[in-house]
N, C-alpha and C positions, 0 to 999 in steps of 0.2 A: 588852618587856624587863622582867625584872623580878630584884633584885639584893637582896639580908639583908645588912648588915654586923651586929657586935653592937650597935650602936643604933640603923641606919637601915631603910629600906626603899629603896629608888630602882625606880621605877615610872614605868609610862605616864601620861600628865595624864590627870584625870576633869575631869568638866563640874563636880564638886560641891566642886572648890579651888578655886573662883574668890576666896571670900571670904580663903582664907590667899592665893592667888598677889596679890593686890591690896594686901595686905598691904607686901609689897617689890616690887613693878612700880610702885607709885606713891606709894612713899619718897623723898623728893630725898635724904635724905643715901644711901641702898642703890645708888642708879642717877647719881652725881653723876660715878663715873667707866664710866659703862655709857652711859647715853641720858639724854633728857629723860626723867621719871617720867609713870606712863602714867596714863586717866583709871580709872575704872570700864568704863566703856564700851568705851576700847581694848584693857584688860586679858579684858574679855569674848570680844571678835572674837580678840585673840592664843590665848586659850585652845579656844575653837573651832576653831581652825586646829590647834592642839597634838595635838587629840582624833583629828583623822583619822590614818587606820592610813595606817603609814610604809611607803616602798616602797623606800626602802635609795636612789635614785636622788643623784646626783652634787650638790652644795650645798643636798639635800634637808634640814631639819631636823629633828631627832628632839627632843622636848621630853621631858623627864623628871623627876617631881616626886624630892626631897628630904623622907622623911618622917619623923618620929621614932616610933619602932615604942611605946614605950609612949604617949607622947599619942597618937597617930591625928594628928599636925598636921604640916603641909606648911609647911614652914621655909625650902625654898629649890628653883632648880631649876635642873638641868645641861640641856646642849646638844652636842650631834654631828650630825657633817654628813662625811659624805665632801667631800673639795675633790678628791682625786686617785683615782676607783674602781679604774683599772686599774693602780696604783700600790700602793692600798692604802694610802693616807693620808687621815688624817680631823682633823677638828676639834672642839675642845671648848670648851664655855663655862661660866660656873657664876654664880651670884648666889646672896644667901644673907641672909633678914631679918636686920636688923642687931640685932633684939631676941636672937639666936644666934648671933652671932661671937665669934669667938675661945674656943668650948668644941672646936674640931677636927673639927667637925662636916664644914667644907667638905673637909679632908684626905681625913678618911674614906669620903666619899662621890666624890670625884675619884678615888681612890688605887683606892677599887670598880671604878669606872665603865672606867680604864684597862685595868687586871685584867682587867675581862671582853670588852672589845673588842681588848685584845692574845691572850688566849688561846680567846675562845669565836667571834670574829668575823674573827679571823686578818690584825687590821691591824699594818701596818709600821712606821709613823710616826705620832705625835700630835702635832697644834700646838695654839697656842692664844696667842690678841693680848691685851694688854692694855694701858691708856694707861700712856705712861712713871712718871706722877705715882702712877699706884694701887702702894705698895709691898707692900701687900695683900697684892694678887692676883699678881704680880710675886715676892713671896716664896713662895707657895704652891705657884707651878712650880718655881721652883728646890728646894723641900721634897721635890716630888714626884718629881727628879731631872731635870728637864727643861733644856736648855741654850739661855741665849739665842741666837737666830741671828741678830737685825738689829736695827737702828735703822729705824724709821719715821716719816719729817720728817710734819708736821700731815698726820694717816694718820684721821685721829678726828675726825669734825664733831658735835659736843653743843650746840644753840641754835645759834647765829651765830660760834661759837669752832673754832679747832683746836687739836688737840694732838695729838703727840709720843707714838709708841708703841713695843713692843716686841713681836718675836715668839719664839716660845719653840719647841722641840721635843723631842721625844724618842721614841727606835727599841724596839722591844720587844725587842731583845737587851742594851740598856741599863737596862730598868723593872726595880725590886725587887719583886717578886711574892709578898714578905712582909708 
């Protein structure tokens, strides 16, 4: 997959981002409402696994860098996964180094990413979780038009803690395509 906004790229992961994906894979304040932050090490083996060619299959994961077309640097990285193939519903995820939030970077690269799995990959629905407390990432769905559909009692284990999440959706005869 490969995607141009006017400042991104959104690509396939290479073995030679390791150094930017470590960057925010093993940030506490980037992953505080994602996971525990990862080592070197585990950021390596996840991106290894990123690299193998995707086969579209059911809660398969497609990993996809976030680049910024003038640096050449990998900023952040989305996620999809079909949850429902014979439905046609998928899932998405995003993170994004915190040394680049809030320039609309993540907007513009989700708001992509939808666009093209709504019109070039002909899905139905997109969800996507996030812990109740990330207003964040919470806002950025609803930015994107997406409508919360649930409450999720302690749905999120980070270290030895739960928390409280929200799930989100939206139909491709609902997305703005502008």
């Amino acid at each position: 997959m490969y995607i141009e906004t006017p400042r991104l790229i959104i690509r396939c992961m290479k073995l030679s981002d390791l150094a930017d994906s470590f960057e925010h894979r093993g940030c506490a304040d980037v992953n505080k409402f994602i996971a525990v932050p990862l080592t070197f090490e585990q950021t390596q083996i996840r991106l290894e696994n990123a690299v193998q060619p995707w086969n579209g299959n059911e809660n398969e994961k497609l990993g996809l860098a976030i680049e910024l077309k003038k640096e050449k640097k990998l900023v952040g990285e989305l996620m999809f996964k079909y949850t429902n193939l014979a439905s046609s519903i998928g899932e998405v995820g995003y993170r994004l180094n915190n040394k680049y939030q809030r320039n609309g970077y993540a907007f513009e690269a989700v708001h992509a990413l939808f666009r093209h799995l709504f019109q070039e990959m002909n899905l139905h629905k997109l969800t996507a979780l996030c812990l109740a407390d990330n207003s964040a990432s919470w806002g950025l769905m609803e930015k994107l038009g997406m409508n919360k559909e649930g409450f999720l009692r302690e749905h999120f284990r980070i270290s030895e803690c739960w928390f409280d999440g929200f799930t989100y959706g939206i139909l491709s005869k609902e997305f703005n395509f502008q």
